[in-house]
C-alpha positions as CSV (number, residue, x, y, z in Angstrom):
1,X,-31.7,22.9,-20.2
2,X,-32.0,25.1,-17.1
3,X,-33.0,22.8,-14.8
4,X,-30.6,22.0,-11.8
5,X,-30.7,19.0,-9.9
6,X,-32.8,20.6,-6.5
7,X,-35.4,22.1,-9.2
8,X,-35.0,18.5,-11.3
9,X,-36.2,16.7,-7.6
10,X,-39.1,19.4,-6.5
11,X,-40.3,19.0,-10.2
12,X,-40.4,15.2,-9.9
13,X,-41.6,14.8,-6.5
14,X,-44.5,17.6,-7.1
15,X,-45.5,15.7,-10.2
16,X,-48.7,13.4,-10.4
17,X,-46.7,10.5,-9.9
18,X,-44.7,11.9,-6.9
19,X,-45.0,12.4,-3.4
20,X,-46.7,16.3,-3.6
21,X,-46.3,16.6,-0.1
22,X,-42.6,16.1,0.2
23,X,-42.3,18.1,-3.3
24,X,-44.1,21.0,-1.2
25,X,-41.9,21.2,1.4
26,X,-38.7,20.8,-0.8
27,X,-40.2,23.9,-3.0
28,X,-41.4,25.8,0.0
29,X,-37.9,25.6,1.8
30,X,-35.7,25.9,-1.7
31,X,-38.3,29.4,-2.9
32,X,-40.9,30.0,-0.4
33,X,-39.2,32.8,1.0
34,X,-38.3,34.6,-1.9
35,X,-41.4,33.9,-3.8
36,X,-43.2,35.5,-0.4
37,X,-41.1,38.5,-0.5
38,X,-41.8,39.2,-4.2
39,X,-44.7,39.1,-3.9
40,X,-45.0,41.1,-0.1
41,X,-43.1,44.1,-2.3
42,X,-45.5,44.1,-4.9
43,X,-49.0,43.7,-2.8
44,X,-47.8,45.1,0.1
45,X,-50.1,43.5,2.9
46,X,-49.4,40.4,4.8
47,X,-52.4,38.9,4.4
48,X,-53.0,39.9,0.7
49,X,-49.4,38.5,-0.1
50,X,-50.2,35.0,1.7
51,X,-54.0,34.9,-0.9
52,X,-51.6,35.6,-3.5
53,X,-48.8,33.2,-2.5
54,X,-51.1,30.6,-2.0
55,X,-53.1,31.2,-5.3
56,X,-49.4,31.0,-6.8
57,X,-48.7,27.5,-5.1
58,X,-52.1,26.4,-6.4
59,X,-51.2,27.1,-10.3
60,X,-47.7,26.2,-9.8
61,X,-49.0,22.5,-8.8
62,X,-51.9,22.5,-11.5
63,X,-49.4,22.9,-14.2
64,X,-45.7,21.7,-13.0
65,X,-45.9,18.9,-15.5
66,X,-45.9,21.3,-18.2
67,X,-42.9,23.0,-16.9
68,X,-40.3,22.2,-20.1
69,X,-37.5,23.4,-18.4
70,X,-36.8,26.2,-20.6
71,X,-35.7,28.2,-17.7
72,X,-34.8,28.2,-14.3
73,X,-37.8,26.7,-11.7
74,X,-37.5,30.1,-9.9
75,X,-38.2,32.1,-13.4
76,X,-41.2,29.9,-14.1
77,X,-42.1,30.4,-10.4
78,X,-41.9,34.1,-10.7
79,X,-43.7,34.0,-14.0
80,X,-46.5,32.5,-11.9
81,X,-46.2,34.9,-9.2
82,X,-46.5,37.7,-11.7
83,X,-49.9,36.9,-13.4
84,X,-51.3,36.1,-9.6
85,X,-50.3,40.1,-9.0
86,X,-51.4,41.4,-11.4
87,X,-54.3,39.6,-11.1
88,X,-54.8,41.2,-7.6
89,X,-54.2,44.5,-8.9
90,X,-56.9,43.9,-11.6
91,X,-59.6,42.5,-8.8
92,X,-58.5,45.1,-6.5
93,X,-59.3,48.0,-8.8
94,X,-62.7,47.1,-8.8
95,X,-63.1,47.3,-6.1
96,X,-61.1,50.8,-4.8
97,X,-63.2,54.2,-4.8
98,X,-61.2,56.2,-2.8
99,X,-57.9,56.2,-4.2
100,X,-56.9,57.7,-7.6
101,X,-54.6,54.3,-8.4
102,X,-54.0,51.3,-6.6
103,X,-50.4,52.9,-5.6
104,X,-52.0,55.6,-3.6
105,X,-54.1,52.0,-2.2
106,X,-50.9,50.2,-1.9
107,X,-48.8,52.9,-0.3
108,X,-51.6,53.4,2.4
109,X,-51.4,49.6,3.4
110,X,-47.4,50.1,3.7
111,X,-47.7,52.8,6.3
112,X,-50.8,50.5,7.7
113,X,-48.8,47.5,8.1
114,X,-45.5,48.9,9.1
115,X,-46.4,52.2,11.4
116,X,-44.1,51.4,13.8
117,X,-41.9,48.4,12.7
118,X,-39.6,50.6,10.1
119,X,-37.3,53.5,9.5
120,X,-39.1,56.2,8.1
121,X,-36.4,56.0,4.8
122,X,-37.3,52.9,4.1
123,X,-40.8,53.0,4.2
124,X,-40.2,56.6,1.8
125,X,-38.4,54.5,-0.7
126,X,-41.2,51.5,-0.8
127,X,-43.5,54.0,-1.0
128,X,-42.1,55.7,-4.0
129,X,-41.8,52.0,-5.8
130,X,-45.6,51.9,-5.1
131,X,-46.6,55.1,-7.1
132,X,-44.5,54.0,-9.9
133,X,-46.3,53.0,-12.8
134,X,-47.5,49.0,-12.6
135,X,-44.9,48.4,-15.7
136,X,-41.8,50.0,-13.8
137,X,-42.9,48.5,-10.6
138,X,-42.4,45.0,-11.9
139,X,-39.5,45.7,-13.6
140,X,-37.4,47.9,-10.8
141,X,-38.8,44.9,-8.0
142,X,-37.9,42.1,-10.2
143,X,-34.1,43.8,-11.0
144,X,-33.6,45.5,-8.2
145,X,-34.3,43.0,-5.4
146,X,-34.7,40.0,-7.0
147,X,-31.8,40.6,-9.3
148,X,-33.1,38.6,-11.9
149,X,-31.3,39.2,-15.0
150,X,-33.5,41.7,-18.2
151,X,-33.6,38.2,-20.2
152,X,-35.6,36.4,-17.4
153,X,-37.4,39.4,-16.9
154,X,-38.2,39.2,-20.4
155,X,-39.2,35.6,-19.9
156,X,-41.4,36.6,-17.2
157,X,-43.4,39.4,-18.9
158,X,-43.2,38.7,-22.3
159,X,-41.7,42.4,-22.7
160,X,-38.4,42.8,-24.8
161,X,-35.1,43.9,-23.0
162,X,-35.0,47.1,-24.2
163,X,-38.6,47.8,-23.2
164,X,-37.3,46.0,-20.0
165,X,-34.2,48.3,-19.7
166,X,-36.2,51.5,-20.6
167,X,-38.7,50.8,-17.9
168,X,-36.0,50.5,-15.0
169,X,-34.6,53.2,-16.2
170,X,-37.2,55.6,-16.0
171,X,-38.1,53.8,-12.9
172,X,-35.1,54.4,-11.2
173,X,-34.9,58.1,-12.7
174,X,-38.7,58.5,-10.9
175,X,-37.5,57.1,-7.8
176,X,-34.2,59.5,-7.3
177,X,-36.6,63.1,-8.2
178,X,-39.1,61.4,-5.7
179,X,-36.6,60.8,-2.9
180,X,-34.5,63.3,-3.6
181,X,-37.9,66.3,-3.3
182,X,-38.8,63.8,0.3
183,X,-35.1,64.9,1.1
């Protein structure tokens, strides 16, 4: 079992039988952060992240007592996180007309948000993670920042590893002839 004893104690206290609101703030101070800043790198705005974090935190707590403990907390957490994105990107499709894909979208609420408030590298390199394709962009956030491992990747997506491995490569290979041509 994968469970340690701080995700044995938020599972228990967020539980129908526990005290939700102390499980809350034990899962909100143990993964809040991270779980935000997943999900900030993959829909880009503030406020959009916070919908998506909260719908997160509403299907975590709908189905924590079917967690099995067949991974870590944070990978089932993530898993979670995951469907909510892509779930965004799905809603928000229908309703772009401008934009070609929802990267060109995505990449515009990057500059948006963060006109003045980052290095112009930075913001290149996000950028080119936005335009990558939605498969790679999961994949290269998840390894890349998250450093989760190509097996709870795997777990995540329901992809296998070497899918998982070719994705981030040709992620990564995307991202160095991007940044390399923005000099």
């Amino acid at each position: 079992m994968a469970v340690n004893d701080i995700d044995e104690q938020i599972i228990q206290l967020c539980s129908r039988e526990g005290d939700v609101d102390k499980g809350f703030d034990l899962l909100m101070k143990t993964y809040g952060r991270r779980l935000y800043q997943y999900i900030r790198r993959l829909v880009v705005g503030e406020q959009d992240a916070e919908d998506v974090l909260q719908d997160t935190l509403i299907d975590v707590f709908r189905a924590i007592d079917s967690f099995r403990g067949d991974s870590r907390l944070y990978t089932w957490l993530h898993t979670i996180a995951t469907r909510q994105c892509l779930k965004f990107y799905r809603q928000k499709k229908l309703v772009l007309k401008g934009f070609d894909d929802e990267g060109q979208w995505l990449a515009q609420t990057l500059y948006a948000e963060n006109s003045m408030k980052a290095e112009t590298i930075l913001l290149k390199f996000h950028e080119a993670i936005l335009l990558l394709p939605e498969k790679q962009r999961l994949v290269f956030n998840m390894r890349y920042f998250d450093e989760l491992s190509y097996e709870e990747i795997s777990s995540i997506t329901g992809s296998s590893v070497s899918s998982l491995k070719t994705n981030y490569h040709y992620a990564f290979e995307r991202l160095k002839k991007q940044l390399s041509h923005e000099g």
